[in-house]
VOGU-117925 format. One line per 3 residues: number of its first residue (from 1); their letters; for each residue x, y, z of N, C-alpha, C. Coordinates in nm, 4 decimals, padded with zeros to 6 digits. Last residue first. Layout:
// VOGU-117925
NUM = A = X,Y,Z,X,Y,Z,X,Y,Z | ...
***
This chain:
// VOGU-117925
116 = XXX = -02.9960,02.6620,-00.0631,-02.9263,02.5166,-00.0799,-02.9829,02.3805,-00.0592 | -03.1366,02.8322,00.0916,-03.1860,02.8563,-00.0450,-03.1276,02.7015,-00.0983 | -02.9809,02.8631,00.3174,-03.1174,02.8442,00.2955,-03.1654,02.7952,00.1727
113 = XXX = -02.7410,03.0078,00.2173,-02.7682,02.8489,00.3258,-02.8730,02.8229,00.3007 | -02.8535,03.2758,00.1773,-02.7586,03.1675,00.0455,-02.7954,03.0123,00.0812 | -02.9649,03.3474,00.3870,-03.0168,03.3401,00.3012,-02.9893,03.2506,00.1896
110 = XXX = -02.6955,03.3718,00.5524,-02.8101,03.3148,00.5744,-02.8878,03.2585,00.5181 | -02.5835,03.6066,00.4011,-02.4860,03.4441,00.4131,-02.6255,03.3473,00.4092 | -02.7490,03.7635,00.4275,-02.7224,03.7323,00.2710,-02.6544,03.6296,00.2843
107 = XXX = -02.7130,03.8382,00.7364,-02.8319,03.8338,00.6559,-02.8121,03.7590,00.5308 | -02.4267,03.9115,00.7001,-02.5055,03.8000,00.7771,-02.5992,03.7399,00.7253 | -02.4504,04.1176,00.5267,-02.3665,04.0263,00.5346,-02.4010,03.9038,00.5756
104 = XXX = -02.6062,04.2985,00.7125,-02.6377,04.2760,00.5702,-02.5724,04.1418,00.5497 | -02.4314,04.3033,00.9476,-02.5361,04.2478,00.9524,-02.5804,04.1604,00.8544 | -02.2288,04.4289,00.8608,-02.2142,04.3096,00.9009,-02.3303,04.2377,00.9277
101 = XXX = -02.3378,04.6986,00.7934,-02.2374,04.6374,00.6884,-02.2560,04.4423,00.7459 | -02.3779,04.7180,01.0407,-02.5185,04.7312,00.9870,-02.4393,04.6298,00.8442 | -02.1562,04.8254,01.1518,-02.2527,04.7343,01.2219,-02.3601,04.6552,01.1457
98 = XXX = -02.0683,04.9989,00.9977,-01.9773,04.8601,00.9839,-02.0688,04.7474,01.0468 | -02.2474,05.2289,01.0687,-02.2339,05.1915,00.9518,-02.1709,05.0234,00.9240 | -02.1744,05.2807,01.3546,-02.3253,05.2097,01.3379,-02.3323,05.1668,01.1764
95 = XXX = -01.9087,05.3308,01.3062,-01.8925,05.2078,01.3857,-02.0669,05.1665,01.3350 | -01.9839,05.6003,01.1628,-01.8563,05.4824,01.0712,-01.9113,05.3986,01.1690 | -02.1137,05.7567,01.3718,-02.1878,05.6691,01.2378,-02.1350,05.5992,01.1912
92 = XXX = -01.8975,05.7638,01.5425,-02.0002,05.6839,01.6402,-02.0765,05.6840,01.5179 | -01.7304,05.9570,01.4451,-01.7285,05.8278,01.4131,-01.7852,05.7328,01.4873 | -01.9127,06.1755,01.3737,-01.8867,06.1656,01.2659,-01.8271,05.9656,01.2470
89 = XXX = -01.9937,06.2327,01.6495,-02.0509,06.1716,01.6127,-02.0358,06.1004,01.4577 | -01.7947,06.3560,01.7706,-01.7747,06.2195,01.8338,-01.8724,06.1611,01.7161 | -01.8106,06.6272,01.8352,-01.6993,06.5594,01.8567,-01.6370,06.3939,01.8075
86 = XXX = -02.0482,06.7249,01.8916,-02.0046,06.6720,01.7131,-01.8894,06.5985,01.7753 | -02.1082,06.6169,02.1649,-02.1907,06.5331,02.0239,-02.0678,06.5556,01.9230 | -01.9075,06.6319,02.4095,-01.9735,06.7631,02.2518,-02.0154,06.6399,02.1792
83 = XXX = -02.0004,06.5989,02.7215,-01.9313,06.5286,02.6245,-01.9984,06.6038,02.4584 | -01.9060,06.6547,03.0814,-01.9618,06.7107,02.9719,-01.9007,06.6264,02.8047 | -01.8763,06.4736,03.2938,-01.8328,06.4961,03.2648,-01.9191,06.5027,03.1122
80 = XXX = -01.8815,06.4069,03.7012,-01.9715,06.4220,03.5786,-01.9050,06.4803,03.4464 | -01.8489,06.1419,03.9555,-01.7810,06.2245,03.8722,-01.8632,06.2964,03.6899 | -01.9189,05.9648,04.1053,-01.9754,05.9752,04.0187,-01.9986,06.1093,03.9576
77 = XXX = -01.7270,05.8342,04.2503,-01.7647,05.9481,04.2635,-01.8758,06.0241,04.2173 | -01.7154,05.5982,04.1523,-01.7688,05.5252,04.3076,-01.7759,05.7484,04.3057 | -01.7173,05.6590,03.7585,-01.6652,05.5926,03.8965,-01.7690,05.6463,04.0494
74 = XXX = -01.9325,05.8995,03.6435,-01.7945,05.7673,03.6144,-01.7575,05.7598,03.7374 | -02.1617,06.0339,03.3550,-02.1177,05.9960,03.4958,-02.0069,05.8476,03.5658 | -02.1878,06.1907,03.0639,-02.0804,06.0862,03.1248,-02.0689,06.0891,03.2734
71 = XXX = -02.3898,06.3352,02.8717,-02.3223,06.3820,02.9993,-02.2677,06.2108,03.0171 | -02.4247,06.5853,02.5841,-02.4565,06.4758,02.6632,-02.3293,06.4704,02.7734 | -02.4966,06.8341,02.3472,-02.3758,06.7600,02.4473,-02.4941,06.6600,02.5127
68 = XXX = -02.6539,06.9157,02.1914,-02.5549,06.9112,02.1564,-02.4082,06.8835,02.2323 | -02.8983,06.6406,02.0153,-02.8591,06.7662,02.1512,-02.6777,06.7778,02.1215 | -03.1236,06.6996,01.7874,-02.9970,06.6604,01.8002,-02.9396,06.7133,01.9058
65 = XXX = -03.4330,06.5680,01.7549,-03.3737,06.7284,01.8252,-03.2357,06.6203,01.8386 | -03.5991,06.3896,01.6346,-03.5809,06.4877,01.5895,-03.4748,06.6197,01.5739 | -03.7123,06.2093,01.8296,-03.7390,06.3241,01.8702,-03.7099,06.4381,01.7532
62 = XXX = -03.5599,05.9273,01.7599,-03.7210,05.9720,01.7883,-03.8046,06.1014,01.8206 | -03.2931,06.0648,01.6200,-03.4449,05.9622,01.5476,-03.6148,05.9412,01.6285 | -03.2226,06.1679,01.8580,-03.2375,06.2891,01.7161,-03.3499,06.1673,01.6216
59 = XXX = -03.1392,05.9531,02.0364,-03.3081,06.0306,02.0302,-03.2843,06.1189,01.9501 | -02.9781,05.8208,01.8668,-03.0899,05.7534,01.9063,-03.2335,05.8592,01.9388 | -02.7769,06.0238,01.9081,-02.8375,05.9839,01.7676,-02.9885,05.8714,01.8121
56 = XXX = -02.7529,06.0069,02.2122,-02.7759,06.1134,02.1434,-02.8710,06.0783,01.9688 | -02.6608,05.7453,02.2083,-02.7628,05.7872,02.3019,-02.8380,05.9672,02.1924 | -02.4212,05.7976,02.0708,-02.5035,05.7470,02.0130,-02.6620,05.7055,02.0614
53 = XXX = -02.2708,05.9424,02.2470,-02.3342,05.9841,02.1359,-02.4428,05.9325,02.0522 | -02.2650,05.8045,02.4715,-02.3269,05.8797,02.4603,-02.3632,05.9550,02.3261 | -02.0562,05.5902,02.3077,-02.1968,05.5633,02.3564,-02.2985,05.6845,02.4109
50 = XXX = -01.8211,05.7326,02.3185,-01.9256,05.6914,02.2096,-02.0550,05.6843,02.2014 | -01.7361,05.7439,02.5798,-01.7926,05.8993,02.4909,-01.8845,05.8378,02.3888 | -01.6768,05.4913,02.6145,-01.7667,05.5640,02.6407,-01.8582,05.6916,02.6244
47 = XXX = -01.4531,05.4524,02.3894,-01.6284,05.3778,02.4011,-01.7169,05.4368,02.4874 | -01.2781,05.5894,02.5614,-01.3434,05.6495,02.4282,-01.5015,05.5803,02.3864 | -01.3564,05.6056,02.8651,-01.3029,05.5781,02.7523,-01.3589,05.6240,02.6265
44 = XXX = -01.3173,05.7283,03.1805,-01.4401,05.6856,03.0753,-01.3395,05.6624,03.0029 | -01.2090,05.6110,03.4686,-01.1366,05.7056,03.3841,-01.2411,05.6211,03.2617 | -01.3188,05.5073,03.7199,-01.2676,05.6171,03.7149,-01.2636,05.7249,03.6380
41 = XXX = -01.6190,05.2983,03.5970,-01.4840,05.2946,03.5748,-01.4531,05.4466,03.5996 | -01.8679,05.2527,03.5971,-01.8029,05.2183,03.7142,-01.6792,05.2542,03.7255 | -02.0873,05.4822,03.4081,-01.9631,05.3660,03.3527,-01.8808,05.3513,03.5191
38 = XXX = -02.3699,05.6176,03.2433,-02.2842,05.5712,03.3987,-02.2192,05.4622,03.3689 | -02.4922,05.7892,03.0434,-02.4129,05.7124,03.0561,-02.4144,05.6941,03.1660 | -02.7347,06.0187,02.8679,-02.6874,06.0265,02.9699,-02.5674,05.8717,02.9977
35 = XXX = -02.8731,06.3016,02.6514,-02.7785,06.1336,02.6957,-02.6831,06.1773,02.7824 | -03.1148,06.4840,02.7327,-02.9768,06.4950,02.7111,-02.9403,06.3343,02.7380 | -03.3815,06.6513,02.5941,-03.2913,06.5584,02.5998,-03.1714,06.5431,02.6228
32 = XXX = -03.4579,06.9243,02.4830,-03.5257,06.8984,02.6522,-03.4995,06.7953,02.6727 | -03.1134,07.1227,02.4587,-03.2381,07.0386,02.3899,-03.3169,06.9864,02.5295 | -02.8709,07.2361,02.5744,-02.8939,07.1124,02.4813,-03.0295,07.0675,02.4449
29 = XXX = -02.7826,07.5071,02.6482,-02.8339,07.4637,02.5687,-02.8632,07.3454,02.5286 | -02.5708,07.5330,02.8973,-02.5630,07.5270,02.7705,-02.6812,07.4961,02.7477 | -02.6248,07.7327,03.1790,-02.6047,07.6302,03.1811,-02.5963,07.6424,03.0038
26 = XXX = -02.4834,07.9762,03.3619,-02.5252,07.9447,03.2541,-02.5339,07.8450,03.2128 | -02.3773,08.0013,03.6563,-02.3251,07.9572,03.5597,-02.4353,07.9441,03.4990 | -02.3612,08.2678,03.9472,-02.4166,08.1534,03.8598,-02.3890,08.1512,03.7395
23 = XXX = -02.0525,08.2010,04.1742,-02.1219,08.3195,04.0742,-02.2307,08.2347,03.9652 | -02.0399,08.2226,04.5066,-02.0373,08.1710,04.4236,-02.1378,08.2361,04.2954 | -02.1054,08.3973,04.7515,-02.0318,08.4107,04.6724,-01.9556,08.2876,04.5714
20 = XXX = -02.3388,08.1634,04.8660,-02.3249,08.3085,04.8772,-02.1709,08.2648,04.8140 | -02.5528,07.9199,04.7359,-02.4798,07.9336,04.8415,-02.3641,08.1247,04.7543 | -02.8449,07.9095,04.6524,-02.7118,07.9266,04.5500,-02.6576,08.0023,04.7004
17 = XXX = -03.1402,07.6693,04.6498,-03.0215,07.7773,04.7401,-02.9237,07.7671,04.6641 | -03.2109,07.5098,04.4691,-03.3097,07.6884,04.4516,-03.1850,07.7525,04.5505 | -03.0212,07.2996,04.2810,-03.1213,07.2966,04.3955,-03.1129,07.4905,04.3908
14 = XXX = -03.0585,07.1979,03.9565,-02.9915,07.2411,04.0286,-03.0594,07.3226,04.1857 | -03.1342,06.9649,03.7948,-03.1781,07.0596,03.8410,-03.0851,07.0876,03.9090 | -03.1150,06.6655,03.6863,-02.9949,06.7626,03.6694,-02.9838,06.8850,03.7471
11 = XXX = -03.1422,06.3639,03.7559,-03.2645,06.4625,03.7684,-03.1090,06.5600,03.7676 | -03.2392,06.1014,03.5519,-03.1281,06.1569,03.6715,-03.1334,06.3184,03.6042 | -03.3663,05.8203,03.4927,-03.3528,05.9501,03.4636,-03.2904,05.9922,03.5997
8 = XXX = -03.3315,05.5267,03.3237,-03.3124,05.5885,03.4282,-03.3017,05.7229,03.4231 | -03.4532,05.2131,03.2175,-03.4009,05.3423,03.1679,-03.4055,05.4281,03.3051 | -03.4984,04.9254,03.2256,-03.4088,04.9768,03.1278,-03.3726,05.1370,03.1798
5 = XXX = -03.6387,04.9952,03.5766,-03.6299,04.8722,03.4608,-03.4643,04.9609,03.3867 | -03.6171,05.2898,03.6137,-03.7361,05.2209,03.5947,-03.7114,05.1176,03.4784 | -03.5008,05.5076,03.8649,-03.4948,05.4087,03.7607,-03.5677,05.2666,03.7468
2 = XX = -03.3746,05.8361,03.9287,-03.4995,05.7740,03.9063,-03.5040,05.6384,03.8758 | -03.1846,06.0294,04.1331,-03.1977,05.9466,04.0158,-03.3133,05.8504,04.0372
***
């Protein structure tokens, strides 16, 4: 793993020796992006799945490319754990929707004060 300030890349490759009778796995598809997480905690949570998704929606806006999993690394093991975008993303938009709802809100309180 790489890490520079904010952002950190963590290198997925899989090393060139494939130890003998073990069978190779196919890896999925996701795009030349994948969200990524690290949470200290054993057992991720639902906020955590979230947040990869929304790692995810973050780069479908700068890239375009919607991936279709992202990855969850967790606890002193750092245990890896595959996470399905759709799964998740229908309500990782309701939470960025209420976010934004509250903002507006904010914003227009603000404004009212001002204007007085």
């Amino acid at each position: 793993m790489r890490s520079t300030g904010e952002t950190a890349v963590y290198d997925f490759a899989l090393p060139q020796h494939k130890p003998q009778g073990r069978q190779p796995r196919e890896s999925p598809s996701v795009g030349p992006f994948v969200p990524v997480v690290f949470t200290p905690w054993d057992k991720p949570s639902l906020s955590d799945r979230l947040l990869v998704c929304f790692g995810a929606l973050s780069l479908l806006q700068a890239t375009g490319i919607l991936a279709d999993a992202g990855t969850l690394i967790s606890g002193d093991s750092y245990h890896r754990r595959t996470v399905k975008i759709a799964d998740h993303v229908a309500r990782t938009r309701q939470t960025i929707d209420a976010i934004a709802t509250t903002c507006r809100s904010r914003a227009e309180g603000n404004r009212e004060s001002a204007d007085r």
